[in-house]
N, C-alpha and C positions, 0 to 999 in steps of 0.2 A: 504494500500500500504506500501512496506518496505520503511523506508526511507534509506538504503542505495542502491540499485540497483530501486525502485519505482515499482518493483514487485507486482502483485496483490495476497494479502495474503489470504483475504476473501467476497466472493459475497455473500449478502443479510443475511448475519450477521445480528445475533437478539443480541442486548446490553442490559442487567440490567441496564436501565437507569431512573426505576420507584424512584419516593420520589427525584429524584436529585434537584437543585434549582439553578437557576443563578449564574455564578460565577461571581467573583471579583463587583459586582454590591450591595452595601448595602439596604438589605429588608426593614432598618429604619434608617433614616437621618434626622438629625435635626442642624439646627444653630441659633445661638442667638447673636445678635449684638447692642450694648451700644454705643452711639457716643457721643459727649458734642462740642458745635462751639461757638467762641466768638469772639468776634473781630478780625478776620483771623486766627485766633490760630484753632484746632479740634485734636480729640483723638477718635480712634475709638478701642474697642475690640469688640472679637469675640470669640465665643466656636463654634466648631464643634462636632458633633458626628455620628459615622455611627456604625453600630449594625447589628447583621445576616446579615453576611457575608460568601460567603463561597467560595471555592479553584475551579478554572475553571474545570468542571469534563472534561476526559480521555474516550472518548465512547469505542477509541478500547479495551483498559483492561477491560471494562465488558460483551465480545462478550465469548460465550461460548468458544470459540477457545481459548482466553487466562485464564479469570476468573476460568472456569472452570478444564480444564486441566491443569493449574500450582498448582491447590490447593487440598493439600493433607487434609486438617481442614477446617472445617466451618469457625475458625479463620481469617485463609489464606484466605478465598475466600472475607471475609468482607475486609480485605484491599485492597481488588482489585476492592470491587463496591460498600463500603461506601464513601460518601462525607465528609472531614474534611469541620468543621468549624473555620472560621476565628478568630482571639481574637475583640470585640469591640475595635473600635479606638475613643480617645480622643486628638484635637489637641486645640490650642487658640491661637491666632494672636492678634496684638497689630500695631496699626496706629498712630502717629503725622506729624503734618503738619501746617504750618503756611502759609498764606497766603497775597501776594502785591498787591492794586490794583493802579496800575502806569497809567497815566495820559499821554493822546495820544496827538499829536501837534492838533484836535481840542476839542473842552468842552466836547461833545457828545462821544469823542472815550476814552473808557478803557480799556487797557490793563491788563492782571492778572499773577503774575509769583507766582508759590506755587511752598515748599519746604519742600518732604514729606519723614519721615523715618518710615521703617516700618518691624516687625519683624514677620516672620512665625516661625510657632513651637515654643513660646514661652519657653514651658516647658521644650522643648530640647529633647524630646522624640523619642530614635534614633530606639526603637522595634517597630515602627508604621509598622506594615505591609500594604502595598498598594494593591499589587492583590498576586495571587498566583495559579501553572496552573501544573495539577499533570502530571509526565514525562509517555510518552510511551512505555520509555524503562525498560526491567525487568532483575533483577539480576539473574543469574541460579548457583547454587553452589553446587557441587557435595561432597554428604556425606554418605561415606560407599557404593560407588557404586552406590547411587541414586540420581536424581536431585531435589533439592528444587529452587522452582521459589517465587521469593518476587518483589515487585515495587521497580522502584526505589523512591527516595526521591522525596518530593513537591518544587518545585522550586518556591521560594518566593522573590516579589521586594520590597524593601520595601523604605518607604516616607523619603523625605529628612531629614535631624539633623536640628537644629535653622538655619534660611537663615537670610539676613539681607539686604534692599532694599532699596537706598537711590535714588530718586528720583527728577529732576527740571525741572518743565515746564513750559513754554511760551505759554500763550493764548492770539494771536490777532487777 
């Protein structure tokens, strides 16, 4: 369908959507998490990693209608129904917290107030790509008379910079 009038562009379109893989979803993910507690005190880090990742594919740019008729190269036609791959992402997170446990008006009642600071993205790494979803729309540019058709660009979100969470809470 167009998206600007919602026109129907093409019925029972066959898409090159062979070898594609899940988008923005990581094929390998791993975390690893060190904590240390001691008399109300704790520290916790953390590594992340996610790996084979790759860009939400585009069905309609690989339907003969567009893949095909905009591409004048083998070249051309692979940017229209390869999948880019995403970069591996590495983030690490860091946890403190100190902990009260306060004494209720009877023996048996305690109360706990903690008072937690805690840092995401560490390393401050602002190229963390988060997902990423290739656009619909295609550039058409007229040279010498003729049209070349290209994609347009992969539109990319990407993870926050260092965050920093400070935290207090009351458990009664």
């Amino acid at each position: 369908y167009a998206d600007s009038d919602n026109a129907l562009l093409c019925d029972r379109a066959v898409a090159y959507m062979g070898g594609i893989k899940v988008g923005n979803a990581p094929l390998v993910a791993m975390s690893a998490n060190i904590a240390y507690m001691n008399r109300g005190w704790g520290v916790r880090l953390t590594a992340n990693y996610a790996g084979l990742r790759y860009v939400e594919a585009e069905p309609m740019r690989r339907t003969d209608r567009v893949s095909r008729q905009a591409s004048l190269s083998p070249e051309m036609f692979r940017r229209f129904t390869e999948q880019e791959r995403l970069p591996d992402a590495v983030t690490a997170d860091v946890a403190v917290w100190k902990s009260f446990r306060l004494k209720g008006k009877r023996d048996d009642d305690y109360r706990r107030l903690v008072a937690s600071l805690s840092v995401r993205n560490l390393l401050g790494t602002e190229r963390v790509v988060y997902s990423a979803r290739e656009s619909l729309r295609i550039y058409r540019r007229s040279i010498a008379g003729d049209y070349l058709y290209e994609p347009f660009p992969t539109r990319y979100t990407y993870a926050y910079p260092r965050t920093y969470y400070l935290a207090i809470t009351y458990k009664f």
